[in-house]
SERO-4910 file (N, C-alpha, C, O; in steps of 0.05 Angstrom, whole numbers):
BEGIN
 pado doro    nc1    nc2    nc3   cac1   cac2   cac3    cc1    cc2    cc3    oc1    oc2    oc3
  Unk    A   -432    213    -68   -431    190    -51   -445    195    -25   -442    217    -14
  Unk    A   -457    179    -15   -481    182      6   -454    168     31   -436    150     30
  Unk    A   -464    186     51   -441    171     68   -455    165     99   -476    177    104
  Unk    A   -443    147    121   -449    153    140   -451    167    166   -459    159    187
  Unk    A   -439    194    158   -428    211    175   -396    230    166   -384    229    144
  Unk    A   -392    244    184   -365    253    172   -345    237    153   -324    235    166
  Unk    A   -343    227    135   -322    221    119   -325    181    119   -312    165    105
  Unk    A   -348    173    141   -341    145    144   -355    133    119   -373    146    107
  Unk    A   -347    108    111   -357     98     82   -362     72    100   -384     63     93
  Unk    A   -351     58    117   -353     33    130   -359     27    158   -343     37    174
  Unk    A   -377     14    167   -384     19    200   -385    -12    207   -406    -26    204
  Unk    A   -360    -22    218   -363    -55    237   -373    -46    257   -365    -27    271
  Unk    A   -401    -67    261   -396    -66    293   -405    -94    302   -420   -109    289
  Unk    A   -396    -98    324   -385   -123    335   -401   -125    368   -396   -112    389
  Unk    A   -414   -141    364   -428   -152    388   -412   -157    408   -404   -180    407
  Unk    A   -402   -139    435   -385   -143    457   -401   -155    476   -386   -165    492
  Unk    A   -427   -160    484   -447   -179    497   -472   -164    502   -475   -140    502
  Unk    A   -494   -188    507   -518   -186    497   -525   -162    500   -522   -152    522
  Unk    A   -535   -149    480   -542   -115    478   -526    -96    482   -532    -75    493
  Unk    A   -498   -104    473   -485    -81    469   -459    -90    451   -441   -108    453
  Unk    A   -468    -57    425   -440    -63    411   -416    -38    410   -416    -16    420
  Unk    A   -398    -54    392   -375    -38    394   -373    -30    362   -373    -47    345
  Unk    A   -372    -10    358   -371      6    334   -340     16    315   -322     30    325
  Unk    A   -339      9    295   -308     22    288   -318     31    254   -324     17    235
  Unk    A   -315     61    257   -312     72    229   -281     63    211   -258     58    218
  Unk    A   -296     63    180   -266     64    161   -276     89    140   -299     90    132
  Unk    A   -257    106    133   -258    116    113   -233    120     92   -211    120    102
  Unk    A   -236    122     62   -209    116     46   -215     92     25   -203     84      5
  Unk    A   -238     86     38   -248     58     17   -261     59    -10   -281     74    -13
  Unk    A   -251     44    -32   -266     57    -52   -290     49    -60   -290     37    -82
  Unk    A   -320     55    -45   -337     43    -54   -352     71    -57   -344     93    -52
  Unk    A   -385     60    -72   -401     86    -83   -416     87    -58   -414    107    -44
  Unk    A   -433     67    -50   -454     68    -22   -439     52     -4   -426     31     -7
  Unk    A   -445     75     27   -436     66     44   -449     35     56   -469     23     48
  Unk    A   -423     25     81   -432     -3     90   -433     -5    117   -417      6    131
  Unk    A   -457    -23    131   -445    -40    152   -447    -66    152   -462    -77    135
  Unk    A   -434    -78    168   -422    -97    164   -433   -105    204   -422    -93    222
  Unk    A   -453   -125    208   -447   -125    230   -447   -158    244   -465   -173    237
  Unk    A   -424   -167    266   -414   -186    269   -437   -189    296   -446   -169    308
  Unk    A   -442   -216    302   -447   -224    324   -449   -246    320   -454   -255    298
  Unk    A   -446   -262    346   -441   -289    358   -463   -305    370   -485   -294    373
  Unk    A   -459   -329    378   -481   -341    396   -480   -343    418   -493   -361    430
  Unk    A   -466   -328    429   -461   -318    458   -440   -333    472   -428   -325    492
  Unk    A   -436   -351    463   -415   -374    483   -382   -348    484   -376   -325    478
  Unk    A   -368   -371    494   -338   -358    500   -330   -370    467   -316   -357    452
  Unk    A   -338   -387    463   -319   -397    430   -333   -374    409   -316   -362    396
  Unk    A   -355   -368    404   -360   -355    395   -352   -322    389   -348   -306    371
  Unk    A   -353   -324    414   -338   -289    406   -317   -286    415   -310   -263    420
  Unk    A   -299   -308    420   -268   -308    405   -271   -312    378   -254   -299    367
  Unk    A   -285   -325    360   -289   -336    331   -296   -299    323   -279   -287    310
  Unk    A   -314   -290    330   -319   -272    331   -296   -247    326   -299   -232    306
  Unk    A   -278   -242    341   -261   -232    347   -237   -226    329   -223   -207    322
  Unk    A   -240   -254    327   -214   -269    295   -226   -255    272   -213   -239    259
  Unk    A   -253   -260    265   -265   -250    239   -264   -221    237   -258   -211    215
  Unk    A   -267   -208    255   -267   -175    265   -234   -164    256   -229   -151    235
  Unk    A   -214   -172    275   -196   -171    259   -178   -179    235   -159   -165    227
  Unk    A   -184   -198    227   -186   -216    192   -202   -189    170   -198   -182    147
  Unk    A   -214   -183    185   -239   -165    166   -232   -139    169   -249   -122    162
  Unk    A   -208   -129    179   -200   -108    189   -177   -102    175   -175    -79    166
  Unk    A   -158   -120    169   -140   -125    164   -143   -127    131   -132   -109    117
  Unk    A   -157   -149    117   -168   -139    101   -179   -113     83   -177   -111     59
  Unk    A   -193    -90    103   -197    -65     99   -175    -52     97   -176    -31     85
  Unk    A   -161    -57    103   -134    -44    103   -130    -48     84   -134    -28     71
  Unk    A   -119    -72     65   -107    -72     44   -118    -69     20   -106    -72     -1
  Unk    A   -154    -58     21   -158    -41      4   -152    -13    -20   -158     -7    -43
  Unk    A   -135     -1      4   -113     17     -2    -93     18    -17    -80     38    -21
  Unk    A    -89      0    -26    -69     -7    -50    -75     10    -72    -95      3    -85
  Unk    A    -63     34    -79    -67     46    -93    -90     68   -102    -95     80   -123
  Unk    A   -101     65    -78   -120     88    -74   -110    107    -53    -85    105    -49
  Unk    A   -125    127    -36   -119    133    -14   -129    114      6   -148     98      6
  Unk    A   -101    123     31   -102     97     52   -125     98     69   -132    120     78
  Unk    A   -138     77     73   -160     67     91   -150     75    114   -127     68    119
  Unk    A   -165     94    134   -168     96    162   -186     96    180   -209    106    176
  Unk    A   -179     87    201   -205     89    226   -213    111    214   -205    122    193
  Unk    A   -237    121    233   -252    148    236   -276    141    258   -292    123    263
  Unk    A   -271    158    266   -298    157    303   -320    152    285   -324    153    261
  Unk    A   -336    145    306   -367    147    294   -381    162    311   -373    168    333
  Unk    A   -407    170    299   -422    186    325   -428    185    339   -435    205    353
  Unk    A   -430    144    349   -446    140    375   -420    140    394   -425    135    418
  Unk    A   -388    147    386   -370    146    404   -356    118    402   -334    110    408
  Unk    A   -382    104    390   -358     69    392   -382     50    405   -381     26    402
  Unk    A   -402     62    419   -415     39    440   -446     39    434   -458     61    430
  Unk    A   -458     21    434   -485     22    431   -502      5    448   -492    -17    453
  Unk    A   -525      9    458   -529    -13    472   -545    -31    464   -553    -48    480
  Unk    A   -556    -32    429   -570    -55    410   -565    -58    392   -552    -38    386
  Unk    A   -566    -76    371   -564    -82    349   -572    -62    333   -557    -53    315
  Unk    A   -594    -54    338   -615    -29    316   -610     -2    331   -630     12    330
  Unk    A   -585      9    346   -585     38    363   -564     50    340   -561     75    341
  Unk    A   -548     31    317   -531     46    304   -551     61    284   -574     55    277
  Unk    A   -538     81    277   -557    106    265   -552     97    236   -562    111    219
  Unk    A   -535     74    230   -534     61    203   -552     48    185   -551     46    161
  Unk    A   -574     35    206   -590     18    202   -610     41    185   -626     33    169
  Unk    A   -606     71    190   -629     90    178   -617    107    149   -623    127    136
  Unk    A   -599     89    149   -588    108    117   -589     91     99   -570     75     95
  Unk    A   -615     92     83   -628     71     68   -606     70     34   -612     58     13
  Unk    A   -583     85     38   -577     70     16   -543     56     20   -527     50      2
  Unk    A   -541     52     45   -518     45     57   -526     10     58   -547      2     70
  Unk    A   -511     -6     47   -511    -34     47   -503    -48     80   -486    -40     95
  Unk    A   -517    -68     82   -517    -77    114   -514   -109    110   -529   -124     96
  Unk    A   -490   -117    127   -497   -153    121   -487   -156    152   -470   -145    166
  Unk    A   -510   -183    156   -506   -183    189   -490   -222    181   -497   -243    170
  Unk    A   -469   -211    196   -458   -243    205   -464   -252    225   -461   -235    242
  Unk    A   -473   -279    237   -478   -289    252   -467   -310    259   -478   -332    253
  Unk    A   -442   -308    275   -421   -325    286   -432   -350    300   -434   -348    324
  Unk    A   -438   -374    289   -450   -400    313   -433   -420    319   -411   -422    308
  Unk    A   -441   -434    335   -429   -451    352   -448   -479    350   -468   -483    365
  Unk    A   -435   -504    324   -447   -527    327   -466   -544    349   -488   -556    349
  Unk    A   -446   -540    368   -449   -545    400   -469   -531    417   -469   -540    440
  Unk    A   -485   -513    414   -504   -499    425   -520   -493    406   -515   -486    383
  Unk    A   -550   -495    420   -571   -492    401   -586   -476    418   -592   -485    440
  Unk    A   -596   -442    410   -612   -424    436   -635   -406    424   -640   -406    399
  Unk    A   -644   -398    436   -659   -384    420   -651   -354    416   -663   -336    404
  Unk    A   -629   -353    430   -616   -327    425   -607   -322    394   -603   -298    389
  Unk    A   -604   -337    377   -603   -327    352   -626   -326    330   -628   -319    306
  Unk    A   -644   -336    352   -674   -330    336   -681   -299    338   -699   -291    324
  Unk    A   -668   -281    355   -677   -252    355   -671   -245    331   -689   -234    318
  Unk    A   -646   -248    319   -636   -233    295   -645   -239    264   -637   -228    244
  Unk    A   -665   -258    267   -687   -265    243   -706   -234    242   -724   -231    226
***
């Protein structure tokens, strides 16, 4: 099993504001290739509260993967937790680690800030 670092199989990271994220390892999960999974918003205040909800929904979730396997736990990551881009996690370079970017919007605002992530 190809992993992303010490023992991590899962890497959220979550857009805390423009150009910089927040990182949280899981390991315990039963998959073959590692994942990230990364959340970001359209910058407003509704958004990354929406944001926030999904983060922990999706967390919570991970957790109850564990059901009968060994239990899912945090685990550090290497950048410490903080990054200051989208593309600084060292995830984006472990070509057999699966990556899906969510992109949290807001009906009500239309910017071109979510045209970067095309």
């Amino acid at each position: 099993m190809v992993r992303l670092g010490e023992d991590i199989q899962l890497i959220i990271q979550m857009e805390q504001a423009p150009d910089r994220f927040k990182c949280e390892g899981f390991a315990g999960i039963p998959v073959v290739n590692p994942c990230l999974i990364v959340l970001a918003s359209a910058g407003t205040v509704r958004t990354r509260n929406w944001t926030d909800i999904l983060r922990k929904e999706l967390v919570d979730s991970i957790a109850g993967l564990s059901q009968g396997f060994a239990p899912v736990t945090a685990i550090p990551v290497p950048c410490g937790g903080k990054i200051g881009g989208l593309f600084a996690c060292h995830a984006h370079g472990v070509s057999q680690a699966q990556k899906l970017l969510v992109l949290v919007g807001d009906p009500t605002v239309v910017n071109s800030r979510t045209l970067m992530y095309q």
